[in-house]
Structure formats: structure tokens, C-alpha cells
C-alpha positions as CSV (number, residue, x, y, z in Angstrom):
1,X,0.0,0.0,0.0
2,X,1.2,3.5,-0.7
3,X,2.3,5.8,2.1
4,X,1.5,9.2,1.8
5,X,2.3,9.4,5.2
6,X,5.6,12.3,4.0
7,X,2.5,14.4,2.9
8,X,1.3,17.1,6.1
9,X,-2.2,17.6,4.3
10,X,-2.9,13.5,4.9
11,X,-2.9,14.9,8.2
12,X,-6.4,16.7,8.1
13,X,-7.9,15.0,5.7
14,X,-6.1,11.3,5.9
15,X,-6.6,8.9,3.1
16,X,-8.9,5.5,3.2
17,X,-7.5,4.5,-0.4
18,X,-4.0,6.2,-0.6
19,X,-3.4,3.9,-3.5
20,X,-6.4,6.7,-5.2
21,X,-5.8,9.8,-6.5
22,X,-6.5,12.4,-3.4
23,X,-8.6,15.3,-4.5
24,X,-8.8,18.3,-2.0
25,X,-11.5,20.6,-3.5
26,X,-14.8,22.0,-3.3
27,X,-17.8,22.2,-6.2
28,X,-17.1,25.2,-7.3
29,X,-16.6,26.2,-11.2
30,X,-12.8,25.6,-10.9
31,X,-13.4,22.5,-8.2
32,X,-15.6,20.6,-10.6
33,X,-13.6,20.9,-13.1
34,X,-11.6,17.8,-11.9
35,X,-14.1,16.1,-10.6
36,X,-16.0,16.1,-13.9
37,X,-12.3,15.3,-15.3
38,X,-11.7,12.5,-12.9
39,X,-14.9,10.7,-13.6
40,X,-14.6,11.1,-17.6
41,X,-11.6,9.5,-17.5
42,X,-12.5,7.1,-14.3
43,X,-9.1,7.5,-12.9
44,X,-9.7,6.1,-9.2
45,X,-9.8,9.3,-7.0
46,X,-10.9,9.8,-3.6
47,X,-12.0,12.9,-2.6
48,X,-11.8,15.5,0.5
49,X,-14.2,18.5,1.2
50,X,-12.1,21.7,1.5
51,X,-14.2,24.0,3.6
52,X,-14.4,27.8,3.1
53,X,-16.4,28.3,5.9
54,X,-14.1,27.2,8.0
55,X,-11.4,28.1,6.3
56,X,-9.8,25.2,5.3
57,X,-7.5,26.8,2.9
58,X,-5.9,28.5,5.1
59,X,-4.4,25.5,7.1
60,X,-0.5,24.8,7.3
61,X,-1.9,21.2,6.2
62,X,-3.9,22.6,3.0
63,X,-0.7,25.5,2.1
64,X,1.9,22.6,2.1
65,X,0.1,21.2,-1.1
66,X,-0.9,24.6,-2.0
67,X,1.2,27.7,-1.0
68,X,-1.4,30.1,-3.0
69,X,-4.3,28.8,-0.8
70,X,-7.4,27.9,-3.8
71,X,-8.6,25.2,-4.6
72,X,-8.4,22.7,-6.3
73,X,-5.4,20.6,-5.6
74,X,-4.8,16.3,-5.9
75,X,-2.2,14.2,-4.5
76,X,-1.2,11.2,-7.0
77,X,0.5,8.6,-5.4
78,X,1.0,7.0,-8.5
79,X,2.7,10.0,-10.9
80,X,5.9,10.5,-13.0
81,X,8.6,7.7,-12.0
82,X,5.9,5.7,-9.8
83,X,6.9,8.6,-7.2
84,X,3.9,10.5,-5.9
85,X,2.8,13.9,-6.9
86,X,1.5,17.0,-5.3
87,X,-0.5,19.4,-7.9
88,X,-2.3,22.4,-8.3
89,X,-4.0,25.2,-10.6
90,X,-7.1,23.7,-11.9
91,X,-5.6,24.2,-16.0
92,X,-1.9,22.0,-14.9
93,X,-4.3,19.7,-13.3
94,X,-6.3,19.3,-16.4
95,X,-3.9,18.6,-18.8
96,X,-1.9,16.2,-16.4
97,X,-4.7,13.9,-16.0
98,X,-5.6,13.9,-19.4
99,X,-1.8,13.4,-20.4
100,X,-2.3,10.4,-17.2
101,X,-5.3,8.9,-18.6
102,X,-4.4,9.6,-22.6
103,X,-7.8,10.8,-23.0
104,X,-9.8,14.2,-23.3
105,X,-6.8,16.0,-25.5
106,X,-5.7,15.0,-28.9
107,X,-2.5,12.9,-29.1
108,X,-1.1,14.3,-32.2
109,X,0.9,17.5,-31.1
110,X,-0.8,20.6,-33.2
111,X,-4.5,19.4,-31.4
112,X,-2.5,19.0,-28.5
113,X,-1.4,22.4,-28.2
114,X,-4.7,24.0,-30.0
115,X,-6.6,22.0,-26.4
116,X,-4.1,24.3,-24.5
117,X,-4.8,27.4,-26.0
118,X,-8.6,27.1,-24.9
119,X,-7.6,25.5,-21.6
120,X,-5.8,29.0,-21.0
121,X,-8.3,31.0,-22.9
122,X,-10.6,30.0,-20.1
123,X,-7.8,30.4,-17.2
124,X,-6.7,33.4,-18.2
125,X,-10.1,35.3,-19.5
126,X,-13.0,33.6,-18.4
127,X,-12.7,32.4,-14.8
128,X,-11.1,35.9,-13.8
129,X,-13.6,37.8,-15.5
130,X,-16.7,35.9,-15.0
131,X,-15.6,36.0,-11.1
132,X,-15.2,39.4,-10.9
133,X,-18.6,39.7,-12.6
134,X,-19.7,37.6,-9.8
135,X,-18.2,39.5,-7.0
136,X,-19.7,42.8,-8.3
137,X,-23.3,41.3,-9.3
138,X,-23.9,39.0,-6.1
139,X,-21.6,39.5,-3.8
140,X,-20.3,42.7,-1.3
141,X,-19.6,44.8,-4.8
142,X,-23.3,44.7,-5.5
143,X,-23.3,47.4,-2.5
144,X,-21.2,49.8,-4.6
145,X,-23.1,52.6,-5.9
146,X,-20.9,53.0,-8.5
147,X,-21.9,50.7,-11.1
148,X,-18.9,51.3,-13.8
149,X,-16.7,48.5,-12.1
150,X,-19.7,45.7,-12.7
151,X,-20.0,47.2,-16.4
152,X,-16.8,46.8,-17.0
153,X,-16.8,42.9,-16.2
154,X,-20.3,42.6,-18.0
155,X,-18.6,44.1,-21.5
156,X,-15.5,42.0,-20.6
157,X,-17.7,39.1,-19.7
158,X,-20.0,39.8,-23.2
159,X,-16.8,40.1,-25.5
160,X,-15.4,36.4,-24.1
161,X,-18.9,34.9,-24.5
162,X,-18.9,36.4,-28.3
163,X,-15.1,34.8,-28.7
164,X,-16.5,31.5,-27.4
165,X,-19.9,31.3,-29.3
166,X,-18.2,32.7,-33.1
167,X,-15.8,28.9,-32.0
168,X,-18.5,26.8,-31.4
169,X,-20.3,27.8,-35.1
170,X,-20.9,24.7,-36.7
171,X,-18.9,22.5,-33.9
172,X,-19.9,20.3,-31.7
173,X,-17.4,21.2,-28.7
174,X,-14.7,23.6,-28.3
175,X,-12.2,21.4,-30.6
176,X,-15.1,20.8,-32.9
177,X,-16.5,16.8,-32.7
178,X,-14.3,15.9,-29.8
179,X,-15.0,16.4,-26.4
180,X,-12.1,17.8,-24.2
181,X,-10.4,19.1,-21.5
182,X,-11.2,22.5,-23.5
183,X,-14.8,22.1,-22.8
184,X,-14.6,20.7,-19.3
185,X,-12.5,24.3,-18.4
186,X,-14.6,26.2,-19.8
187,X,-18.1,25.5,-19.8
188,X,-19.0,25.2,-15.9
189,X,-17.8,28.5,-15.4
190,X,-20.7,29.6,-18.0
191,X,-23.2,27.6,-16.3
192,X,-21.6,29.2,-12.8
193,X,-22.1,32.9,-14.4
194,X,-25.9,32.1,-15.2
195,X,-27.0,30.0,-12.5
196,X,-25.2,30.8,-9.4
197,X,-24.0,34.2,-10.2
198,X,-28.3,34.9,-11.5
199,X,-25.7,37.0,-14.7
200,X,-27.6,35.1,-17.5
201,X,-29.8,38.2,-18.1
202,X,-27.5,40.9,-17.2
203,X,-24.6,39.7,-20.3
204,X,-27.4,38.7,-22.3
205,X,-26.5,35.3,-22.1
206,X,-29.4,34.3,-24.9
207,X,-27.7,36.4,-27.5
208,X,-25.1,33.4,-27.8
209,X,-27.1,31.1,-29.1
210,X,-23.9,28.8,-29.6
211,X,-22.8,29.2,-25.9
212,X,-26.3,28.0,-24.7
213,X,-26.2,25.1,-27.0
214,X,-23.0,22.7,-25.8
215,X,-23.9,24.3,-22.5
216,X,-27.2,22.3,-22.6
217,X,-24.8,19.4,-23.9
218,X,-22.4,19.8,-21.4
219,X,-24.6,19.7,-18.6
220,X,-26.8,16.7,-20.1
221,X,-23.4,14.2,-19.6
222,X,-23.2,11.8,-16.9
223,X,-20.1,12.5,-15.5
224,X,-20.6,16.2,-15.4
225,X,-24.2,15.5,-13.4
226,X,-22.1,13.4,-11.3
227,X,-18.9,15.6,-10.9
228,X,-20.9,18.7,-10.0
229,X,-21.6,17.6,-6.9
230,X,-18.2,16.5,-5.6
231,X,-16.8,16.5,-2.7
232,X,-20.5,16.8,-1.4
233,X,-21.1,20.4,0.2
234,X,-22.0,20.5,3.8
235,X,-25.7,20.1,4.9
């Protein structure tokens, strides 16, 4: 059996299956996206609730995995060189496991690195400004009087959608007929900015009718159903 036991965040959240891949996340649009990845591929995984509330990030046990404090973050006991293999940012994690499992990513080397571009297309432009969007629609910004800082995220948020949506013309999924880590990036934070962020009607979210589309697809797979619910939030 493997012994993770060199690893401090074992400590907090120890490990029934340490021969499993550990994921330490929560469901949130970034969290999901490797638990959605994890059963795609159906790597064995086991998976620990990191807790806001509580702030579970914020433990020496979580920031000796992850020094930058987000989740998500796994533990392979099993990576390069049979040696295990602490991991985080959501997009490394991505393209590990689907270099790990050999699927969700094309294997001939221009597809390979056309998967990447959207993987960082989505790191880079949509999570940050869809979340700030958030912040300034839902959250404590909503209180600011000044509304320019929330317009500014709903033009940026509009202009990514209309990037997105002019892709997916006449494809399928972001790579065109093949599912991929592209799409599983990308398309729970557009659920995210409709649903949980209540957005859908302030970026005109039905003016992508392309968007809404492989969102409806995306959303209608069983692993995503399954994967948007782990780890299980607290009752």
C-alpha cells in the first residue's frame, strides 16, 4: 500500500484508499472541473471537502500542497517515475490527467497544443472575469453605488462569451467533434455565471445562441451530473 504518510495535508484529511488519486477541492466552477475530469476518464480518485467556511485553505496542512491557498489541488500517489505527486491550478491539473489517462486531449501534437490554447483561454479570460462579474453582481460589490466596475466585467464578460460562441459555429465542442479538457475548463464557469452568479440576463446570455447550446450538452453528460456535486457540500 502506498504511504503518503511524508505528505502534512494526509494529516487533516487522511486517506482510506491512498493507492487513489487524493482530490482536495470544493464544487465550485474551478473544483468541478476535476471532478468532472476524474470521472470522464475514471481515474480512481478519492475525494476531500475543503471547507471555506471554515477556512480550510488557510491551514498549514492545505498551504503545504498549496502555498497560493485555492482550490483545487490532488495528490497522485502514482505519478511520473511511480513517485507521488502534489498538484495544483485547476488548468496543470487538467492537462496532467488527461496526459495520465491519454484521453480528453488530442494525441497528435498541433490538437494537443490547440486544447491548451482554450484551456488558457478560459484560465486566463473567463474564470477571472466571470468572477469578478460575480463579486460585483452578487456579492459585497453589488453594494457599490458606483456601477462602472460591474459594467466593465459585463462588457468584458460579453466580449469572451462572443469569442466563445463565433468557436463553437458549426462545432460540436470547443475542438469541434471531440470532447475535451477545452470544454470541461470552460463551460462550468458559463453555467456558474448564469446559474449561481443569477448574470444570464444581465450579459445577455441568450444572444449566444452557440454558448447556450453545448452548455445544454455539457450539462446533459453523466459524469458532469455526477462531478458537480463533488466532494459533497455540507448540509
Amino acid at each position: 500500500m502506498t504511504d503518503l504518510s511524508a505528505f502534512p495535508i494526509t494529516k487533516k484529511w487522511p486517506a482510506e484508499h491512498p493507492d487513489r488519486i487524493q482530490l482536495y477541492s470544493l464544487p465550485t466552477p474551478n473544483g468541478v472541473k476535476i471532478s468532472i475530469m476524474l470521472e470522464e476518464t475514471g481515474l480512481p480518485y478519492e475525494a476531500h471537502l475543503v471547507r471555506f467556511d471554515t477556512d480550510d485553505q488557510m491551514t498549514p496542512e492545505f498551504l503545504s500542497l498549496n502555498p497560493n491557498n485555492k482550490i483545487p489541488a490532488i495528490l497522485d500517489p502514482k505519478g511520473p517515475d511511480g513517485k507521488p505527486l502534489p498538484l495544483f491550478e485547476s488548468g496543470a491539473i487538467l492537462i496532467y490527467l488527461a496526459d495520465k489517462s491519454g484521453q480528453l486531449i488530442p494525441q497528435d501534437a498541433a490538437g494537443r497544443y490547440e486544447a491548451m490554447q482554450w484551456v488558457m483561454f478560459q484560465m486566463g479570460g473567463i474564470g477571472p472575469m466571470f468572477g469578478q462579474l460575480g463579486f460585483f453582481h452578487k456579492f459585497a460589490g453589488k453594494e457599490y453605488e458606483d456601477k462602472r466596475p460591474r459594467d466593465r466585467y459585463v462588457g468584458e464578460s460579453r466580449r469572451l462569451l462572443g469569442v466563445l460562441d463565433q468557436r463553437l459555429e458549426g462545432r460540436d465542442w470547443i475542438l469541434g467533434d471531440q470532447y475535451s479538457i477545452a470544454d470541461i475548463a470552460t463551460f462550468p464557469w458559463v453555467r456558474n455565471l448564469a446559474g449561481f452568479y443569477e448574470a444570464g440576463e444581465l450579459v445577455g446570455i441568450q444572444d449566444f445562441p452557440n454558448v447556450t447550446r453545448v452548455l445544454a450538452a455539457f450539462v446533459a453528460r453523466p459524469a458532469v451530473a455526477k462531478g458537480l456535486n463533488i466532494p459533497k457540500r455540507p448540509s
